[in-house]
Phi, psi and omega in degrees: 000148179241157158321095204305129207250158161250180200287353188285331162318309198277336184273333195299295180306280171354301198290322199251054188056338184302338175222132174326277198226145168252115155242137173212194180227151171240112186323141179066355181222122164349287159317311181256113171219026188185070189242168190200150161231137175206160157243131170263153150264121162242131140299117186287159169282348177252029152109007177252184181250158154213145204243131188245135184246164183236111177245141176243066203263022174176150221286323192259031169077357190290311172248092169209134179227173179243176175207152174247122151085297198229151164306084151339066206292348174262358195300165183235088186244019180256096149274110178226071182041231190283032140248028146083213181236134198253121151318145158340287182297329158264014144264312198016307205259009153263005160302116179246112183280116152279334174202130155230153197231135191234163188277158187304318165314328215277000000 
């Protein structure tokens, strides 16, 4: 387990690069016990970037999406049925960070 960062921390990295990846679990329910958020770069061929953030919140890919450039801080992608679907940020604090990765520059 790693040490828990906060969330204004974690979107502030993410959006501007300083941190790659996130894997975590959300305390108590099951179904997200293994989620990523990550950002890619690919290098373009006429010399730009284009930068992806990845949220991955199971294993088989069913709930998963991308965002260009920043991190969708209202979306609500976290269902967790009849209590309905939560943003990021309202799980934050039932969040358990299993790995976070910062860029190696950073």
């Amino acid at each position: 387990m790693v040490d828990k960062i906060s969330y204004s921390e974690f979107i502030t990295g993410i959006n501007n690069g300083s941190i790659e990846l996130i894997r975590f679990s959300v305390e108590g329910y099951s179904h997200y016990n293994n989620c990523i958020i990550k950002r890619i770069v690919d290098k373009l061929s006429n010399g730009n970037e284009a930068v992806i953030i990845r949220v991955d919140l199971v294993t088989d890919l069913t709930e998963s999406i991308s965002f260009y450039r920043k991190f969708k801080e209202e979306l609500k992608m976290f269902n967790f049925g009849r209590k309905g679907k939560l943003t990021l940020k309202e799980v934050w604090e039932k969040m358990i960070i299993i790995e976070l990765n910062y860029h190696k520059n950073s």
